[in-house]
ChimeraX commands (.cxc) that place a marker at each C-alpha (Angstrom):
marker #1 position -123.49,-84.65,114.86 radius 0.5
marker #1 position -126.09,-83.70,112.44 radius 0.5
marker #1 position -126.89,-79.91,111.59 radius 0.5
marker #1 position -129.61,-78.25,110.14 radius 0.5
marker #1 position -130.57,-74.74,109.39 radius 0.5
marker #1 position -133.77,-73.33,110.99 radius 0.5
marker #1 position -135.71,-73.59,107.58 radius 0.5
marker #1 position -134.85,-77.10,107.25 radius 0.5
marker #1 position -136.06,-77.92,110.80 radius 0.5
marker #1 position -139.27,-75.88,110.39 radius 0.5
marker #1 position -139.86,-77.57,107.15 radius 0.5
marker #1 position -139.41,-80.91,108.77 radius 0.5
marker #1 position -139.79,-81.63,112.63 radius 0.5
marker #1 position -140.34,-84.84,112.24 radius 0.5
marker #1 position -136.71,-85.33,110.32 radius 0.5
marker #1 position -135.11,-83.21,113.14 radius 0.5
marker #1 position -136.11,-85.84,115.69 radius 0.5
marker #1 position -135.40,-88.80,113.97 radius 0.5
marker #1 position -132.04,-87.45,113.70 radius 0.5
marker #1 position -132.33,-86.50,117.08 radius 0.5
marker #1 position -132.52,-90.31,118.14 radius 0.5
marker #1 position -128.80,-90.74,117.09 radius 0.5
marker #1 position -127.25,-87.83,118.72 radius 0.5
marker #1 position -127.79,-83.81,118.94 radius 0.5
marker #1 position -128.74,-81.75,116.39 radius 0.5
marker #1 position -127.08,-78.52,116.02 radius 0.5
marker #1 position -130.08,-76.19,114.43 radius 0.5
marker #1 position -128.27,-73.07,112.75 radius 0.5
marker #1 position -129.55,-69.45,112.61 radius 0.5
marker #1 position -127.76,-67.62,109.79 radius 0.5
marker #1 position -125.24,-69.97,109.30 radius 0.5
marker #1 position -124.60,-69.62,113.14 radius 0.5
marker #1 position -124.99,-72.91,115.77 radius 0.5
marker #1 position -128.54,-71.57,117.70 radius 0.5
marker #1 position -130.04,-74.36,119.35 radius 0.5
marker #1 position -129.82,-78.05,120.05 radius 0.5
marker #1 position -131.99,-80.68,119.79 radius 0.5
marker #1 position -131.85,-83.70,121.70 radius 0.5
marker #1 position -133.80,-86.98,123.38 radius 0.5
marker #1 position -135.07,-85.86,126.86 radius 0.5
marker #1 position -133.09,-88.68,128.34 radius 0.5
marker #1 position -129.82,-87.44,126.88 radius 0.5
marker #1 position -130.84,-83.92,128.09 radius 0.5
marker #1 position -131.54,-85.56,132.10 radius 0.5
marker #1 position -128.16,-87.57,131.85 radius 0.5
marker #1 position -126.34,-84.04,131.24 radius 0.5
marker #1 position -128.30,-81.84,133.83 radius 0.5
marker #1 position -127.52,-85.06,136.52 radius 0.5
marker #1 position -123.92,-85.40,135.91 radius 0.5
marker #1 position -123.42,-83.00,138.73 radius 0.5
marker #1 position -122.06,-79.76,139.66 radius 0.5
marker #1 position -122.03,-77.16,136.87 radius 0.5
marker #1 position -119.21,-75.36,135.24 radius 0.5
marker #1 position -120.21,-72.35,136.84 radius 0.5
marker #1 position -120.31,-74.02,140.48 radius 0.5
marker #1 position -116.75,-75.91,139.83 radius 0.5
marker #1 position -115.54,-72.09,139.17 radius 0.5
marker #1 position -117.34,-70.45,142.43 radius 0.5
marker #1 position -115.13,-73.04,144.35 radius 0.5
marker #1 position -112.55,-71.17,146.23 radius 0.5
marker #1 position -110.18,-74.13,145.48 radius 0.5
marker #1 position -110.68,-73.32,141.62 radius 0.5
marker #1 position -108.05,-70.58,141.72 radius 0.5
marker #1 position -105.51,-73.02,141.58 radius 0.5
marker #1 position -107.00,-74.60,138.65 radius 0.5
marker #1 position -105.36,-73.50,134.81 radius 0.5
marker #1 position -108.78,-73.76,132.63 radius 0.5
marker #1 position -108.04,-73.21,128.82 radius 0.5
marker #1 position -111.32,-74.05,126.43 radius 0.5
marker #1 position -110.02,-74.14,123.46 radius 0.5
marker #1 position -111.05,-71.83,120.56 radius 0.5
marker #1 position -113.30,-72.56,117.84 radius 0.5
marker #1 position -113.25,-71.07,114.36 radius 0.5
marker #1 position -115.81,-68.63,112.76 radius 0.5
marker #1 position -117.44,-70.93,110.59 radius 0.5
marker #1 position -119.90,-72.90,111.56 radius 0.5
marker #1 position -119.71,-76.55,111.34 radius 0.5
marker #1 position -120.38,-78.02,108.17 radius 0.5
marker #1 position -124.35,-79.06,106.93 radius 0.5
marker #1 position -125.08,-82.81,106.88 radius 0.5
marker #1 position -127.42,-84.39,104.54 radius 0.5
marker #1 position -129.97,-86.47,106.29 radius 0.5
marker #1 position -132.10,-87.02,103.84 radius 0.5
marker link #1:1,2 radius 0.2
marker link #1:2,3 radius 0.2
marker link #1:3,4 radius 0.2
marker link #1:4,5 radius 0.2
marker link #1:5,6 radius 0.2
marker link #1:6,7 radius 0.2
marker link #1:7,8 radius 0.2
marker link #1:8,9 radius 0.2
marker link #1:9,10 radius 0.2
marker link #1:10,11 radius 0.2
marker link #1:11,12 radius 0.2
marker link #1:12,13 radius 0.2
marker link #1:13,14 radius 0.2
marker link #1:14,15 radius 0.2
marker link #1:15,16 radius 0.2
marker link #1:16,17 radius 0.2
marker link #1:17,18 radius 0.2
marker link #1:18,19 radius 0.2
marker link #1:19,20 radius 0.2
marker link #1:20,21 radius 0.2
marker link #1:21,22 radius 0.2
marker link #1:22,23 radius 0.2
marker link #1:23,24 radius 0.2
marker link #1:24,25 radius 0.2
marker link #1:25,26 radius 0.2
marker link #1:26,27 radius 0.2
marker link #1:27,28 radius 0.2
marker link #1:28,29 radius 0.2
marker link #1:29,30 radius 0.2
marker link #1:30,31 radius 0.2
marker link #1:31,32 radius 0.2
marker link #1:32,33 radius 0.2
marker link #1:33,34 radius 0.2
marker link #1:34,35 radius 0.2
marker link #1:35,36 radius 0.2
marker link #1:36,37 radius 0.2
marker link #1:37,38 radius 0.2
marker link #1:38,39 radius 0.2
marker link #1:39,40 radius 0.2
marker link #1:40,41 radius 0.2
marker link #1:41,42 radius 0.2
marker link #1:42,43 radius 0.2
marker link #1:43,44 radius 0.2
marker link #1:44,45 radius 0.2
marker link #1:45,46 radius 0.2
marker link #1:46,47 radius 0.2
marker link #1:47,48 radius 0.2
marker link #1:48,49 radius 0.2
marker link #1:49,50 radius 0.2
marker link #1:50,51 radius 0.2
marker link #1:51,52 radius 0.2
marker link #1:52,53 radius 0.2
marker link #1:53,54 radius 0.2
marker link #1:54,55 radius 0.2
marker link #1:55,56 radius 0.2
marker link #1:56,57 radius 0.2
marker link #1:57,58 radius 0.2
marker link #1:58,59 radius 0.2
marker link #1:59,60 radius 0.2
marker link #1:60,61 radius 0.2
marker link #1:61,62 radius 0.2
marker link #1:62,63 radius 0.2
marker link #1:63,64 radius 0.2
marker link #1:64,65 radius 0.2
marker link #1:65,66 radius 0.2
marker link #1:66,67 radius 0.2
marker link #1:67,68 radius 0.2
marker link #1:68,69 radius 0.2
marker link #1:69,70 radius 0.2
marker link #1:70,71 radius 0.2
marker link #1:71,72 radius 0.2
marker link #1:72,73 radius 0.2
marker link #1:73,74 radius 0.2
marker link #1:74,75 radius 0.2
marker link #1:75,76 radius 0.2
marker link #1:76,77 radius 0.2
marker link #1:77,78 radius 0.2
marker link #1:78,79 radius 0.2
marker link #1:79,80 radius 0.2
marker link #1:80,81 radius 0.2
marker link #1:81,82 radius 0.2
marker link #1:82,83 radius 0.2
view
């Protein structure tokens, strides 16, 4: 997955979506994961996959589901050089 920081993508849209073609883009705001950028068709086949986390949880069967995400460090994932 290809990162950027928000200077690079403002400096270069048009690399941003090329990389965007392959996969999502993680855009970073001081060093932090901010935003992602991704195809609109990848976006639509997430949003239709169904019912959202927060919908699974509201089911009153979901009590008796154990639901552990698992922790991710402080430091954001590393840059990648797409030029």
């Amino acid at each position: 997955m290809a990162t950027l920081t928000s200077r690079e993508f403002n400096q270069d849209v048009a690399r941003a979506k090329r990389a965007a073609n392959d996969g999502p883009v993680i855009i970073t705001d001081r060093g932090r994961p901010a935003y992602v950028l991704m195809r609109h068709e990848a976006y639509q086949r997430l949003v239709s996959q169904g019912h959202g986390i927060r919908a699974l949880l509201a089911h009153p069967e979901s009590e008796d589901i154990t639901f552990e995400p698992p922790r991710l460090g402080d430091e954001p994932p590393p840059l990648v050089d797409l030029g």
